[in-house]
C-alpha positions in Angstrom: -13.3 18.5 5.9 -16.5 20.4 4.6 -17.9 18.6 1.5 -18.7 22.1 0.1 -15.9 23.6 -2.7 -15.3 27.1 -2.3 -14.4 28.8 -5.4 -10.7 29.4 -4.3 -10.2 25.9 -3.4 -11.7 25.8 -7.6 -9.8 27.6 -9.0 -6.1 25.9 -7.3 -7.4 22.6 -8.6 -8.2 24.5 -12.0 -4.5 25.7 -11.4 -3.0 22.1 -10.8 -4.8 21.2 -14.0 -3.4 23.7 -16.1 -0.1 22.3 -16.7 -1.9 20.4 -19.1 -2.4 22.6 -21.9 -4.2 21.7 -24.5 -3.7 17.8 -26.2 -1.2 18.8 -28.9 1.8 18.5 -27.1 0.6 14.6 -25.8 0.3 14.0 -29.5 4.0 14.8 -30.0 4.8 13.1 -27.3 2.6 9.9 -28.5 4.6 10.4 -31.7 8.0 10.5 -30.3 7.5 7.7 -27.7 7.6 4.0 -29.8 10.9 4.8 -30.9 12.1 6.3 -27.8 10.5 4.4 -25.0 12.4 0.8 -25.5 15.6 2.2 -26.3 17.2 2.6 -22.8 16.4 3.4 -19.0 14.2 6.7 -18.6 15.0 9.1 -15.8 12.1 7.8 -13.2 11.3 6.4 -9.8 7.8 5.7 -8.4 6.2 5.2 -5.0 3.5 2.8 -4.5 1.5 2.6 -1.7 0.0 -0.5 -1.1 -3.5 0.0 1.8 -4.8 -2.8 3.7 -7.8 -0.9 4.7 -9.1 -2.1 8.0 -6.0 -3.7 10.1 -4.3 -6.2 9.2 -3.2 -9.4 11.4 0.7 -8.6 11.8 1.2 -11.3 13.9 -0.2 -14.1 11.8 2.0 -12.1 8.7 5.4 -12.3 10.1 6.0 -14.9 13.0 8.7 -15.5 15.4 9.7 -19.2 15.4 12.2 -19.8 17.8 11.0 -21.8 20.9 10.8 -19.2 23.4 8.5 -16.7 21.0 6.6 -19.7 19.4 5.3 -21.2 22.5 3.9 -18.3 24.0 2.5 -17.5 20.2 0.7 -20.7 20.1 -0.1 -20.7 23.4 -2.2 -17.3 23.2 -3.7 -17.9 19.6 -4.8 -21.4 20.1 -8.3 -21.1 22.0 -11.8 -20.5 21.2 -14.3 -21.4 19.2 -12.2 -21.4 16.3 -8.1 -21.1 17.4 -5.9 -18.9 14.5 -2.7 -20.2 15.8 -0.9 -21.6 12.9 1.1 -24.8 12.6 5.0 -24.7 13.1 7.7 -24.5 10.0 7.6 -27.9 8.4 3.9 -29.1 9.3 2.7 -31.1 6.8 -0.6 -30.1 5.8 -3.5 -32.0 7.3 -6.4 -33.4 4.6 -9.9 -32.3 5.5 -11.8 -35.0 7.1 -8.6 -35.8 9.1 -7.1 -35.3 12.5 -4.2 -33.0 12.9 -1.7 -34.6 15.3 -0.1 -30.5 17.2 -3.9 -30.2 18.2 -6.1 -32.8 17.8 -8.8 -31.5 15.9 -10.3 -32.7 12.4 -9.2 -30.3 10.0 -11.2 -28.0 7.6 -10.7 -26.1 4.8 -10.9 -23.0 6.4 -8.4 -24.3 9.4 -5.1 -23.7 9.9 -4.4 -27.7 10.5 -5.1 -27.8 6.5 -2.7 -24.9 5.4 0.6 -26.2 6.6 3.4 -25.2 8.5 4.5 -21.3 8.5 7.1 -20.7 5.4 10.6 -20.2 7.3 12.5 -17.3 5.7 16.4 -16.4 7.6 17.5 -12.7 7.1 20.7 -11.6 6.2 20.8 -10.0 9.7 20.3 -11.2 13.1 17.7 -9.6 14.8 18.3 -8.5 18.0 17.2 -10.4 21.0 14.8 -8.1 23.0 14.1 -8.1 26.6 11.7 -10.8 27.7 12.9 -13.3 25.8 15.2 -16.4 25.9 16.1 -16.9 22.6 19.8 -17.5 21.9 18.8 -16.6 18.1 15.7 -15.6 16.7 14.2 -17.2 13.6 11.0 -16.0 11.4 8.6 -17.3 8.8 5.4 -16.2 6.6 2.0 -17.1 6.6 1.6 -20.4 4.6 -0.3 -18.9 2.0 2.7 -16.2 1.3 4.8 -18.1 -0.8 5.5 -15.9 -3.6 6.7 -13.5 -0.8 8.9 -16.0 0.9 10.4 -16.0 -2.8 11.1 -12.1 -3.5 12.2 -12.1 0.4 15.0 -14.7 -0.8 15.4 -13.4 -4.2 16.5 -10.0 -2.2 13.4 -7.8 -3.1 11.3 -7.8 -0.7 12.3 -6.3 2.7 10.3 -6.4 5.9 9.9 -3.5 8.5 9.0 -4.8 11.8 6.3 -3.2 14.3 5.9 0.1 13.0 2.8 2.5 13.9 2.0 5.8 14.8 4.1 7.5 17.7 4.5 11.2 18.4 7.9 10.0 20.1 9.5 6.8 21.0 7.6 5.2 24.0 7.8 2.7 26.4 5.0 0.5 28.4 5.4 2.6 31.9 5.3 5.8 29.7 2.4 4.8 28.1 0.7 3.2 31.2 1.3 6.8 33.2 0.5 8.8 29.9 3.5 10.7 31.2 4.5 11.1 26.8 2.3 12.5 24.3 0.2 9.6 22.3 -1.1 9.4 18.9 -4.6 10.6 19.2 -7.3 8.2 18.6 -5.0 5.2 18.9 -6.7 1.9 17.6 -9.8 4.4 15.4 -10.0 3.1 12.0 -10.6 6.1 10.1 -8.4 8.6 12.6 -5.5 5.8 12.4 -6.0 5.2 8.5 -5.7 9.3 8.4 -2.4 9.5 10.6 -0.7 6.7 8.6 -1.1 8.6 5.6 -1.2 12.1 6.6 0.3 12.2 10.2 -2.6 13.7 11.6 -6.7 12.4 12.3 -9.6 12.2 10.5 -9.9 15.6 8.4 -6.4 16.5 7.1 -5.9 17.7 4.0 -2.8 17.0 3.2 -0.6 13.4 2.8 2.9 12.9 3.0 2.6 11.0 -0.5 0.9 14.5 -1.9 3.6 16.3 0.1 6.3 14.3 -2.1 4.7 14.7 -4.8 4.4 18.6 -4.8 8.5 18.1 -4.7 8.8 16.4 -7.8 6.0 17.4 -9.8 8.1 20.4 -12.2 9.6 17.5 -13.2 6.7 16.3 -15.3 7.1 19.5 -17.0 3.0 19.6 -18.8 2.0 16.4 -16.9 2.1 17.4 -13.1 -1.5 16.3 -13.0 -0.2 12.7 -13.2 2.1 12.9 -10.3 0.0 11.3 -8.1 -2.1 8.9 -9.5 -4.8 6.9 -7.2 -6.5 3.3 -8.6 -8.1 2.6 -5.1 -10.0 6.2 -4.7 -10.1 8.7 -2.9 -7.1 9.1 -0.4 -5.6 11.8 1.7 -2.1 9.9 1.3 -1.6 11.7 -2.3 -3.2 15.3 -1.4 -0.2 17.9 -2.0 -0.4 21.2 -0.9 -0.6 22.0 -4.9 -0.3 18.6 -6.5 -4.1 17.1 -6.6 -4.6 12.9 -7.3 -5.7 11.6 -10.3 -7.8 8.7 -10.3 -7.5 6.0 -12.9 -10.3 3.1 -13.3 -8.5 -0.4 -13.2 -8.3 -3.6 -15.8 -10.6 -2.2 -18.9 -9.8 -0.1 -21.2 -9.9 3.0 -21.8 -8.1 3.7 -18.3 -10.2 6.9 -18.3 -14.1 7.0 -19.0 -16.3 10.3 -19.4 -19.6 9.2 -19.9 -21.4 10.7 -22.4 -18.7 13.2 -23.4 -16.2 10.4 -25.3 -17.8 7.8 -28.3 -19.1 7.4 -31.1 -22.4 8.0 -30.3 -25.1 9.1 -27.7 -28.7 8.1 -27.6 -28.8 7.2 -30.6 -27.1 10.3 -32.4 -23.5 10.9 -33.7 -23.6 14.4 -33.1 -24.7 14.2 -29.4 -21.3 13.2 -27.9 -19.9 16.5 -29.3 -23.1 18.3 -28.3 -22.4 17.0 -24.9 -18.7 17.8 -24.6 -19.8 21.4 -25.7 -22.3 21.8 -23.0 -19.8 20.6 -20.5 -16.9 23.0 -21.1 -18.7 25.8 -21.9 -16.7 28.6 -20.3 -18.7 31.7 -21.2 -21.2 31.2 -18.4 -22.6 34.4 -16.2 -21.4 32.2 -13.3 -17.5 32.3 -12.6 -17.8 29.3 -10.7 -20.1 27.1 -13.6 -17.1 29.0 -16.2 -14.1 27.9 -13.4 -16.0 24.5 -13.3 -16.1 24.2 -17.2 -12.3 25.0 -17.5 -11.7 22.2 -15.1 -13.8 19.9 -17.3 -12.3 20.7 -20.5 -8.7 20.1 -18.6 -10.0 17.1 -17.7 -11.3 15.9 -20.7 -8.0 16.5 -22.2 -6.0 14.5 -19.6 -8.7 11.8 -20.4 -7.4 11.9 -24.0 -4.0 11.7 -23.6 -4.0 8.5 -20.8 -6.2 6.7 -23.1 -4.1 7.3 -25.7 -0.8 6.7 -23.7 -2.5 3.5 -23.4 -3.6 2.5 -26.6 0.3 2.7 -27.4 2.3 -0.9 -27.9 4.7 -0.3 -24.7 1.6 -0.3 -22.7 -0.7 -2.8 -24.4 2.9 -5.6 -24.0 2.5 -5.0 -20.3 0.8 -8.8 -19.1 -2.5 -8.9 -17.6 -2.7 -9.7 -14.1 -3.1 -14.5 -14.0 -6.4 -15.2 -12.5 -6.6 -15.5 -8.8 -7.7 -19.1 -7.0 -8.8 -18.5 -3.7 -7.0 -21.2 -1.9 -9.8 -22.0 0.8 -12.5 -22.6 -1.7 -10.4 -23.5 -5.0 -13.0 -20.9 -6.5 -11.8 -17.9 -9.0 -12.4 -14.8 -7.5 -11.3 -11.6 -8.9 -8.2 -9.9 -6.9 -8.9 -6.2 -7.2 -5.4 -5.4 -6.1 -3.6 -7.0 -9.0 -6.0 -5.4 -11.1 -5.3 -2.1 -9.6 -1.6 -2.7 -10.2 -2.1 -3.8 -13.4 -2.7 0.0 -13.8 -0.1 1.3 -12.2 2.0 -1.1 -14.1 0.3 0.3 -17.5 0.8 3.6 -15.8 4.8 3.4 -15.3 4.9 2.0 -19.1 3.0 5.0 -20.3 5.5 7.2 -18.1 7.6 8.3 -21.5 4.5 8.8 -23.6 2.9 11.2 -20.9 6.5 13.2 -20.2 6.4 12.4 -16.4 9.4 11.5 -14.7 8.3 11.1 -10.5 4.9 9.4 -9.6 3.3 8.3 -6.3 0.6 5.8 -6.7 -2.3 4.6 -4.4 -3.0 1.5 -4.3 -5.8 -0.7 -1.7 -7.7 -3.5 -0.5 -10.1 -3.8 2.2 -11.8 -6.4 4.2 -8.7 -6.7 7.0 -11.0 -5.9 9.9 -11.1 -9.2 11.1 -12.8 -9.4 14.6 -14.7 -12.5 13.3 -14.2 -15.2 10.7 -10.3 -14.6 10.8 -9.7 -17.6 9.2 -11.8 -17.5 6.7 -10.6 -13.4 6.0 -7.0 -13.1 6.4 -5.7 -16.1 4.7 -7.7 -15.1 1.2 -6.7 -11.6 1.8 -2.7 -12.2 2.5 -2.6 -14.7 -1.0 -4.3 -11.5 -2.9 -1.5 -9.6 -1.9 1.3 -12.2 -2.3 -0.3 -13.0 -5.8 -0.7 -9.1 -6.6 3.0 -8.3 -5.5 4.5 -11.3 -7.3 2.8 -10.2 -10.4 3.7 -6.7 -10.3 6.9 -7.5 -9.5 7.1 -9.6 -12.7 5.5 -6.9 -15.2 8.1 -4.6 -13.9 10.7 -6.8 -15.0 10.6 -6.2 -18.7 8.4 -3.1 -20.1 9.2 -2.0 -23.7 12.5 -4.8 -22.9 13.9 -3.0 -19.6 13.5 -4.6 -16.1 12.4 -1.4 -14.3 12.3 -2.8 -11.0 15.0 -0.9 -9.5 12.8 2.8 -10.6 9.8 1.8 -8.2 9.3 1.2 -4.4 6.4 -0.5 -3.5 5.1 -0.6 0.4 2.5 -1.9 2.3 0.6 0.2 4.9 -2.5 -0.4 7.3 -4.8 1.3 9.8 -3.0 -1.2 12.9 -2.0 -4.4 13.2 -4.3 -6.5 15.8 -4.4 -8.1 19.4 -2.0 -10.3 20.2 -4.9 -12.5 21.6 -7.9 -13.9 19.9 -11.9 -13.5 20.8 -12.5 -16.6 20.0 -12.3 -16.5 16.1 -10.9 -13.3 15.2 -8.6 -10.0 17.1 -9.1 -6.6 17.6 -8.0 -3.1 17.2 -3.9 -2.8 18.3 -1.1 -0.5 17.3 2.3 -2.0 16.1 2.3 -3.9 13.0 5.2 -5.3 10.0 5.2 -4.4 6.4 6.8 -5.0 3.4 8.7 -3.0 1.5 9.9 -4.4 -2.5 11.5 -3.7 -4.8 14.7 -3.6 -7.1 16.5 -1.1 -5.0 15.3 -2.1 -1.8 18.1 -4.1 0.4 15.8 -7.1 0.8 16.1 -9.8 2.1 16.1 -8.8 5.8 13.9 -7.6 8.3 14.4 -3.9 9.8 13.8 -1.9 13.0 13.0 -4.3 16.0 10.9 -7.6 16.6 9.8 -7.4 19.5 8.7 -9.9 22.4 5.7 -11.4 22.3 3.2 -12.9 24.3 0.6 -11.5 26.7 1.1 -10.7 30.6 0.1 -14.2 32.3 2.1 -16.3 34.6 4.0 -13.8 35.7 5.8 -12.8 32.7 5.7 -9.1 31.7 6.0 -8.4 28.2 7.4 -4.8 28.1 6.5 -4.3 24.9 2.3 -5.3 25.3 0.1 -2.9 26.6 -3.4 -4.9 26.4 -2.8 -7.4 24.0 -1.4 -4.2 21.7 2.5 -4.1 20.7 3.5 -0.3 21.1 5.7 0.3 17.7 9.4 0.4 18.0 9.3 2.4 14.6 7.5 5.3 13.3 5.7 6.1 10.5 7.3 9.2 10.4 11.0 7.0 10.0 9.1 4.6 7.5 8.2 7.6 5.4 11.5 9.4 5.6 13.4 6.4 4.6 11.4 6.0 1.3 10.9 10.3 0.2 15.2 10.0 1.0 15.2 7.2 -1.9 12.5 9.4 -4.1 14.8 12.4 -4.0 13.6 14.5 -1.1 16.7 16.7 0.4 17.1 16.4 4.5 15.2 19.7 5.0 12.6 19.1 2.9 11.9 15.5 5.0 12.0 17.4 8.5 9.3 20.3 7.0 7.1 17.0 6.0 8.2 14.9 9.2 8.4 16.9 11.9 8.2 14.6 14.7 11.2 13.1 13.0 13.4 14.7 15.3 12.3 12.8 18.0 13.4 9.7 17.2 17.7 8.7 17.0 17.3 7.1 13.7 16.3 8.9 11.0 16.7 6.8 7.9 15.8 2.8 7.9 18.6 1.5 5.7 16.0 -0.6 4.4 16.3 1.4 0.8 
């Protein structure tokens, strides 16, 4: 996409702005919203988006446990210089300084020996066995340091979607291997896969399907469309609608908005200036159309600033807990976790939802650092507790805002560029395809894992995974049928899901179940 803005392109963001009006009727709203916002259940449902920017490790997420899947697991994953095969369900962590007793090796902080055994989780649903495997009954479990997720899988909020990706049409390894089907284009590219997760399409689309949901719902915020869909991680072609345009929120301080120079009570050392400034700034009576079209979009802006810092300011929103401090549980050090802090926002955000008139949101949420060809065990681990930690927390400020648990009124999910290889490099993996996510929430039918596990294992000793194609899993799920499933639960009819999906009719399945 061209960095330059035409003056068309201006004036339909100026457009997407306008439904803002002036800050008069947020002050009514404001008014009308401490009495009204804790008295029952508003009209509402939100999508979060939760980015794991860089690929994220599927297969040291979301394990197979059963003998036959587990042996070939460990079996690939415990080699190099520094193995990332984890320890089986019920290992007993290993102190540093001492000698695990599976491998041998004195453990470390940073090792898996030191962690424990994977954290067993049994869904309500028996997985399939797939081909290439001789399990009677597959079992599962969760990274060690996932235990707040092993308890919202139990609880029944938190659902997992197994091996999904990017796929133009269900495919199968000899299809692949003869490239007799059509392929994603730029398969295992982190910036042309990040793009088709969130927009269907490479590097340099413009819209996203979360925009494209948004532009569905967003007369339903009657003067607040510009907070349909609302990004705390930047910039992100997931929430670009065809008319809906994202709003960016800063995370943890307040105010949520900040316009330097333009908002205090003073400016270099002068009350006035502030005013001065904001004068200069959305001064519409400018030779130029595009400096006048540019003011007007300031001034909007400006305005929308005003009312989210005052949506915030309000009691519903200050009650909503700060995110607990984050111990990183390789170095026992506090670190910040960004990601609850970003969800923090969103949490602020939903509370505020009243105040601001808005009824449908999609939020953008992210964390990078997942691109873990080295170091993996020194990465992922941290990484996977930020998100446990995050989603536990969010999870529990949703619970009770102004008094009502509005967990069931927002569908959080996790999304990532790929998942990785299958086998390690000696400390870390590489780019793949087919990944598992999770999916919470209080109308989410949790508690199980959806689509299809599949084998696993690499091609050695003659056994042929059908599913591997160079260490890579090809998905048995699409994004396209991950994204359906959640715009059905957000409102959007059939029709409108195949205009937004239109490889959807490629695949039998249309709709998950998982929501």
């Amino acid at each position: 996409m061209s960095g330059v803005m035409d003056r068309r392109h201006l004036l339909r963001l100026g457009g997407a702005f306008s439904g803002l009006g002036v800050a008069a009727p947020f002050a009514l709203q404001l008014a009308a919203a401490g009495s009204a916002a804790g008295q029952s259940a508003p009209d509402y449902k939100a999508l979060v988006c939760v980015f794991l920017f860089g690929g994220n490790d599927s297969h040291n997420t979301v394990l197979a446990t059963d003998q036959d899947s587990w042996g070939r697991y460990f079996a690939a994953r415990n080699t190099g210089a520094d193995p990332i095969a984890l320890m089986p369900p019920g290992t007993a962590p290993t102190p540093v300084g001492q000698t695990n007793a599976v491998t041998g090796r004195v453990a470390e902080a940073d090792m898996p020996e030191a962690w424990g055994g994977v954290l067993p989780i049994t869904p309500r649903t028996a997985q399939p066995v797939p081909p290439g495997t001789t399990a009677s009954t597959r079992t599962f479990a969760l990274h060690p340091f996932l235990g707040p997720l092993q308890t919202l899988f139990s609880q029944g909020r938190l659902a997992i979607l197994a091996n999904v990706g990017t796929l133009i049409q269900p495919t199968t390894k000899a299809q692949y291997q003869a490239r007799s089907v059509s392929l994603p284009t730029s398969l295992f590219s982190h910036n042309d896969q990040q793009s088709t997760w969130q927009a269907l399409s490479t590097e340099g689309a413009r819209t996203g399907w979360g925009g494209r949901f948004a532009d569905l719902v967003a007369g339903m915020n009657g003067q607040s469309t510009l907070f349909t869909a609302v990004s705390t991680g930047g910039n992100a072609v997931f929430l670009s609608g065809q008319s809906v345009v994202q709003y960016q929120l800063s995370t943890g301080a307040q105010p949520a908005v900040v316009i330097s120079g333009a908002q205090g009570a003073s400016l270099f050392g002068s009350t006035a200036a502030p005013g001065r400034v904001r004068d200069l700034i959305t001064d519409t009576n400018l030779s130029s159309s595009f400096a006048a079209d540019y003011s007007t979009v300031v001034a909007r802006s400006i305005s929308a600033a005003g009312a989210v810092n005052g949506a915030f300011a309000q009691p519903i929103v200050t009650g909503v807990a700060a995110a607990p401090a984050y111990t990183n549980p390789i170095t026992g050090r506090t670190e910040t976790n960004t990601l609850a802090l970003q969800l923090q926002t969103v949490a602020r955000m939903i509370a505020a939802s009243a105040t601001l008139g808005v009824r449908r949101q999609v939020f953008f949420v992210s964390l990078g650092g997942w691109d873990t060809h080295d170091f993996q065990n020194t990465t992922q681990p941290n990484l996977l507790a930020k998100v446990a930690h995050a989603l536990s927390y969010f999870d529990g400020a949703l619970s009770s805002i102004g008094g009502i648990d509005r967990r069931s009124q927002v569908t959080t999910f996790t999304a990532s560029d790929f998942s990785r290889t299958f086998s390690t490099n000696g400390d870390g993996t590489d780019h793949a395809w087919g990944g598992h996510h999770f999916i919470m929430g209080g109308a989410v039918n949790g508690g199980d894992i959806y689509g299809q596990y599949p084998t696993l294992g690499l091609d050695v000793g003659g056994f042929n995974n059908p599913d591997n194609v160079g260490g890579a899993l090809i998905p048995t799920t699409s994004v396209d049928q991950y994204g359906a499933t959640l715009g059905r639960w957000f409102g959007a009819s059939d029709a409108e899901i195949d205009i937004i999906f239109p490889r959807l009719r490629n695949f039998g399945t249309r709709y998950l179940g998982f929501v």
